[in-house]
C-alpha positions in Angstrom: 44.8 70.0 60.9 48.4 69.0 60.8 49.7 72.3 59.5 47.7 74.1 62.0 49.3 71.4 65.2 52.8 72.2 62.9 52.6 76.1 63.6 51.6 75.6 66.7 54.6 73.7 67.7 56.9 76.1 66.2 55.4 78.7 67.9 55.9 76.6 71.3 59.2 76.4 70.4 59.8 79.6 69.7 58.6 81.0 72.7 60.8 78.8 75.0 63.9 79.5 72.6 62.9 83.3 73.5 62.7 82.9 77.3 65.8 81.1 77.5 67.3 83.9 75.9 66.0 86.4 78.2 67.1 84.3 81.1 70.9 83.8 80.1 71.1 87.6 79.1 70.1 88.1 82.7 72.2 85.1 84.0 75.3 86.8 81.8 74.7 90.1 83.1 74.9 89.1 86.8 78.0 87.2 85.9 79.2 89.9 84.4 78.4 92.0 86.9 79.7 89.6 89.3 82.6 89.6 87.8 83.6 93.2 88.1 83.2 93.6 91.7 85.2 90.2 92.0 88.2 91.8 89.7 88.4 95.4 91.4 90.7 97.0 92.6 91.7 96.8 96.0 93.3 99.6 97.6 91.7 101.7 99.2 90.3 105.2 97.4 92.6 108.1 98.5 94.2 110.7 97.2 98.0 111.1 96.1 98.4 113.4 98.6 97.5 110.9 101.6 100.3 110.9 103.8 101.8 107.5 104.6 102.0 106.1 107.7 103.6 103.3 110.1 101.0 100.2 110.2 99.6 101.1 107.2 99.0 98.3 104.3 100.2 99.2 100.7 99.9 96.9 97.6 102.7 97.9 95.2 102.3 96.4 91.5 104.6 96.6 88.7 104.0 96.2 85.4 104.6 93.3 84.1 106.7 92.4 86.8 104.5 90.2 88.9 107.7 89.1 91.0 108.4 92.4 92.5 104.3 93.1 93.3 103.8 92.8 97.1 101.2 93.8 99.6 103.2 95.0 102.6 102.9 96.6 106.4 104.8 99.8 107.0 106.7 98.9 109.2 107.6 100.4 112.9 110.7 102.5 110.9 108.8 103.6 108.9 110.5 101.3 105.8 109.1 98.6 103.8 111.2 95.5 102.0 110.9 95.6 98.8 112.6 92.7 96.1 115.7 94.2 94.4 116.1 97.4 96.4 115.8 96.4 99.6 114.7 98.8 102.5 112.7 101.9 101.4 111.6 104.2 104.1 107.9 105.5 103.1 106.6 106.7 106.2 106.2 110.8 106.4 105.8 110.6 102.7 102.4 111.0 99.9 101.7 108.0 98.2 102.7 110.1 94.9 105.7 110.9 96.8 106.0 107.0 97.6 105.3 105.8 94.0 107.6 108.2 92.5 110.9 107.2 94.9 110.1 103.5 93.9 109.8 104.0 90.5 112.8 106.1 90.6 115.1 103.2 92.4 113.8 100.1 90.0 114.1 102.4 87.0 117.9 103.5 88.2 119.3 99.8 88.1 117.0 97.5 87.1 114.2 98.2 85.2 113.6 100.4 82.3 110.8 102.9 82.6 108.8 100.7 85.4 105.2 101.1 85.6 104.5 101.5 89.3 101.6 101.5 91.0 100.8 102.2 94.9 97.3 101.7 96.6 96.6 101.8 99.8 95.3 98.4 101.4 94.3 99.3 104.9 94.6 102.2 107.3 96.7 102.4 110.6 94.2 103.8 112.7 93.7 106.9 114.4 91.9 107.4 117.5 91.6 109.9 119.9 89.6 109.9 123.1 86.1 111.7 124.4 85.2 111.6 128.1 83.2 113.0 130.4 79.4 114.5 129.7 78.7 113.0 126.6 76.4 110.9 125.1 78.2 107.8 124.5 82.1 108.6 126.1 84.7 106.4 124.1 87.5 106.1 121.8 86.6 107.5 117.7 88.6 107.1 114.8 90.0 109.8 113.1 89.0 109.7 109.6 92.1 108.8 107.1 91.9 111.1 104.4 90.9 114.0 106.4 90.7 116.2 109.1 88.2 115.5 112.4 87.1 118.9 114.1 85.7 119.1 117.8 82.3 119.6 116.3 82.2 116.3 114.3 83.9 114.5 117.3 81.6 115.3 119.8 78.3 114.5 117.4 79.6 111.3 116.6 79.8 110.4 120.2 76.1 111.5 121.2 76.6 115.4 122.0 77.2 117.0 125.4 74.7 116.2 127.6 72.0 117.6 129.8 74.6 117.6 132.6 77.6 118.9 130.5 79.4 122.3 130.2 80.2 122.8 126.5 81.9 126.6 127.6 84.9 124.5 129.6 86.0 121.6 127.4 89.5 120.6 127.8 91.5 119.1 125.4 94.9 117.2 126.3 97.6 117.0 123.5 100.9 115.6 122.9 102.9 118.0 120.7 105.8 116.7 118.6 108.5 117.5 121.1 106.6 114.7 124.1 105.7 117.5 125.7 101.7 117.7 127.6 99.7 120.2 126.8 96.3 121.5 127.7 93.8 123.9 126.7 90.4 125.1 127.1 87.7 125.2 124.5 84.3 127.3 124.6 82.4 124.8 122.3 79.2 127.3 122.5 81.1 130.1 120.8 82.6 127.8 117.7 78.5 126.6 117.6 77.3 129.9 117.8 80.0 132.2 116.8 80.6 132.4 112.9 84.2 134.0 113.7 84.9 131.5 116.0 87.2 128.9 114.2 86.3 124.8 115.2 89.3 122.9 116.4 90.9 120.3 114.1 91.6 117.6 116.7 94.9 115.5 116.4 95.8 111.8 117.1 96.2 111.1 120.4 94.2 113.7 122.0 92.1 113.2 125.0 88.9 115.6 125.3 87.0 115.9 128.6 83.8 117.3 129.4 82.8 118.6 132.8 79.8 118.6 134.2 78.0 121.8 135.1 78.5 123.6 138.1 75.1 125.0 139.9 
């Protein structure tokens, strides 16, 4: 009898010794998990071909240099300060572009083959405005990494309405000389019309929508 109660203690045991285990693998594996969303990176997820811009964040990391990493605004100039080298205008330029003129001024007087890193933080926005017949008029943000065309624009608004006259759309631009500038869009033909090219759309723009005229 007291074998039999002996066995069956071990066996209690046992099985608590085996749930614990169970319960700290999981326990470890949120950790774990927890962990690695704690310790990522960052930056934002663009490509090196992303083209900086004033108001944008950057984080710029050196290897093994922790004194010279900084998270920085672009600023109005278009420069950022950086320790050692001062002044660095980034604005206009990639962010491989960017990384390679940094690297290039701490490897030319200070450091020797620096290991430079540039990530994007956050994005100086974009917006452009839709008024007139549409679903939801209002300012939308042009997408960072890409372009916005008329046809994306005006979905993510609500559409042209009822009331609206998609063959008449006007869209106001600024070019790069200040100057205004207008044209007219037939929104029907770039729906309908494989030929017909959509309209990449620009910061800054202003697109109306009539209404209809019966």
């Amino acid at each position: 009898m007291k074998h039999l109660l002996s066995l069956l203690t071990l066996f209690f045991l046992f099985f608590i010794a085996a749930l614990s285990g169970q319960d700290g693998g999981a326990s470890g594996a949120d950790s774990s998990q927890s962990s690695s969303s704690r310790g990522g990176a960052v930056g934002m997820v663009v490509g090196s071909n992303y083209v900086l811009k004033v108001s944008d964040v950057i984080q710029i990391d050196v290897y093994q240099e922790n004194d010279l990493n900084k998270s920085v605004r672009i600023e109005g100039d278009g420069t950022v300060a950086l320790a050692l080298v001062g002044k660095v205008k980034l604005a206009g330029m990639t962010v491989a572009e960017g990384k390679a003129l940094i690297t290039q001024l701490y490897n030319r007087d200070y450091l020797v083959d620096p290991q430079v890193s540039l990530l994007v933080v956050s994005f100086s926005p974009q917006v452009l405005h839709i008024l007139g017949s549409v679903g939801g008029p209002g300012v939308v943000e042009i997408p960072p990494d890409r372009d916005l065309t008329l046809t994306e624009a005006l979905s993510m608004v609500g559409g042209v309405t009822r009331m609206g006259n998609p063959k008449a759309i006007k869209i106001k631009r600024v070019d790069q000389d200040g100057r205004s500038i207008q044209m007219e869009v037939n929104f029907t033909k770039i729906v309908q019309d494989p030929d017909v090219k959509d309209i990449v759309l620009k910061e800054g723009d202003t697109i109306w929508v009539p209404e209809r005229v019966i």
